[in-house]
N, C-alpha and C positions, 0 to 999 in steps of 0.2 A: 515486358513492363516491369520497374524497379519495386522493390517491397519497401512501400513507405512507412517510415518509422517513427515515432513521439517519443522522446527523451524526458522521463521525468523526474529530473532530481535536483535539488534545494541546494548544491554543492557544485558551484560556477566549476571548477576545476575538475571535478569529476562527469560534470555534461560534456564537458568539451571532452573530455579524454574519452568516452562514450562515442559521442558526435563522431572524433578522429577514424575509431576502430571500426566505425557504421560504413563510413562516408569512402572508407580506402579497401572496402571488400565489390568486386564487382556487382552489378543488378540490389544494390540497396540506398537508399538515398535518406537522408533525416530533413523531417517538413517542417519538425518546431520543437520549442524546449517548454518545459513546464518546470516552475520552482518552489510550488506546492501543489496540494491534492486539487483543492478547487480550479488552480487553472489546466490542470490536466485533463480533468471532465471537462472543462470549457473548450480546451482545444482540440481533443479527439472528437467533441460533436460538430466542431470547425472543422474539421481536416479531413478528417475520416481516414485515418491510419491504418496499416494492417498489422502494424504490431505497435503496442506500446512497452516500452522499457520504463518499469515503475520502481524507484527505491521505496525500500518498506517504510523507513521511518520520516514520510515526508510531512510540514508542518501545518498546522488549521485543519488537514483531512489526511488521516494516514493512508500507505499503502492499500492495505487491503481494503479500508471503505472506498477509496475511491476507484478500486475495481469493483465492487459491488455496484455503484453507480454506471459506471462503464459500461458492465456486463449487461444491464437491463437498458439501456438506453440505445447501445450500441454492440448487440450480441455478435454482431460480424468479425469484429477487433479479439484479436487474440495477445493477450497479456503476459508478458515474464515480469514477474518480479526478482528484484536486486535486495541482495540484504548480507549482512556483515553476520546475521544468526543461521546457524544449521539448526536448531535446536527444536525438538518435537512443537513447541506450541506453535510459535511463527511459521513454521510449513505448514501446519494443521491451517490454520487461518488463513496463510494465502491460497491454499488448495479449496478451503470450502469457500474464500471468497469468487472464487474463478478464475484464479490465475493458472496457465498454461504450461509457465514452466517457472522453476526456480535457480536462481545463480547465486552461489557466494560470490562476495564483491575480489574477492581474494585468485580467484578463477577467473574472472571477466575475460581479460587479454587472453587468455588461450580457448574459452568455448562461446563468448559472447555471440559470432557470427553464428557456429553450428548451431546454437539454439535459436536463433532468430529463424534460422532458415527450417528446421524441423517444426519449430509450432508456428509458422507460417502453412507448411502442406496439413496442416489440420493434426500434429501428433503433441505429444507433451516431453517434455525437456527440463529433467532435473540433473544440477551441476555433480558433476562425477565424485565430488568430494561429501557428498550427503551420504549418512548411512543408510544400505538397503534399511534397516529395522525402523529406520525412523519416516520413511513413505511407506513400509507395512503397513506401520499403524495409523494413518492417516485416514483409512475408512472405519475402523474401526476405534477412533480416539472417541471418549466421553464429550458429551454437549460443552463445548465453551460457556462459561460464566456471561461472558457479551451477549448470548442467547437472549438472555431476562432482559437486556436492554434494547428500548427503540432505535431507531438509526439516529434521529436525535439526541435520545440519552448521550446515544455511544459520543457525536460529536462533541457533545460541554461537557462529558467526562474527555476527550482527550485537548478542548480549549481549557479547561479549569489544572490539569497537570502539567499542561505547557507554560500556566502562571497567568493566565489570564483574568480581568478583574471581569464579574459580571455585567460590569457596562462597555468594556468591549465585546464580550463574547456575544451580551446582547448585539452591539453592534454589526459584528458580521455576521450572526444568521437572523438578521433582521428578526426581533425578538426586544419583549420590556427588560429589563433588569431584574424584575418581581417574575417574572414568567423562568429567565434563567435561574434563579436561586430555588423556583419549584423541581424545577428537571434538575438542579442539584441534588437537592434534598430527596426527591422519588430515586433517584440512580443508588443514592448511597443504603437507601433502606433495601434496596432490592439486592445490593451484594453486602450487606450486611455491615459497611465499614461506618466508623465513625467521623473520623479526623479527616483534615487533608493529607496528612500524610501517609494514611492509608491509601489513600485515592489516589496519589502518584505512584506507592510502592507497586497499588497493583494494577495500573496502568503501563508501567514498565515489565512487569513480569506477563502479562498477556498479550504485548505487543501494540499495545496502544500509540505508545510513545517508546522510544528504543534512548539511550544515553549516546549513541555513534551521531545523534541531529544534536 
């Protein structure tokens, strides 16, 4: 039986070239694409994948929330995330979101297959190019800051960085306008920041939103 795969990433040119490397390794086959976070939880509780290929910086729900979604909805699926960052936070957070394995986007074409197929027989797979010191410290890294926020929060902190107005953001998590500018305003007093441009600077620096989308 072939290891059915979800392709999720925002980057028409980069699914396909994902898609190619899947679809031209024997016993693997890709059942769908996703081109943000939301429809990637929609389509993995459609399909029922065994592995999802998740880019980190995807847009309306990033990477790692919407493996948190995934993981409780659909614990069966086992997850790699794709990402352009090596860097302690963003593995920190893919790892405590429950992602499987980790790839620099830079490595794809040489370990893309072998990791599919290792965190398909149930093990974990980080791209060769990671420093050991930086998955040492991944059990023992300090609380992320996102901690103090709900899953909520976390979403209209990464719609409101992405530039979105309160009455779309309202819009898509079916929400008032008045209800979005409160989980603004709660999110910002809980990490302290003031401005919006706080609130992007440090929604890039935790992985929220990444500058590669």
């Amino acid at each position: 039986m072939s290891v059915r795969v979800l392709i999720a990433d925002d980057h028409t040119l980069v699914a396909e070239g994902l898609r190619h490397v899947v679809e031209s390794a024997p016993g693997l086959e890709v059942v769908g694409q996703a081109a943000n976070g939301h429809e990637a939880v929609r389509l993995c509780l459609e399909l029922a994948p065994d592995i999802v290929l998740m880019d980190y910086a995807m847009p309306e729900l990033n990477g790692p929330e919407a493996i948190e979604q995934i993981r409780k909805r659909s614990p069966s699926t086992r997850i790699i995330m794709l990402s352009m960052y090596g860097d302690h936070a963003h593995v920190v957070r893919a790892v405590r979101a429950g992602a499987a394995g980790y790839l620099l986007k830079r490595s794809i074409g040489r370990e893309l297959v072998d990791a599919i197929r290792t965190v398909h027989v149930g093990r974990t797979y980080f791209t060769n190019e990671l420093a050991t010191s930086v998955l040492g410290e991944v059990a023992e890294a300090p609380l992320d800051p996102l901690t103090r926020l709900s899953a909520r929060e976390r979403q209209v902190l990464q719609l409101v960085a992405e530039g979105r107005t309160s009455a779309e953001i309202g819009t898509r998590l079916s929400l008032s306008s008045k209800t979005v500018d409160t989980y603004r305003s709660r999110l910002m007093a809980k990490l302290g920041i003031q401005d919006l441009a706080g609130l992007v600077r440090f929604a890039i620096q935790h992985g929220v939103i990444a500058v590669e989308s």
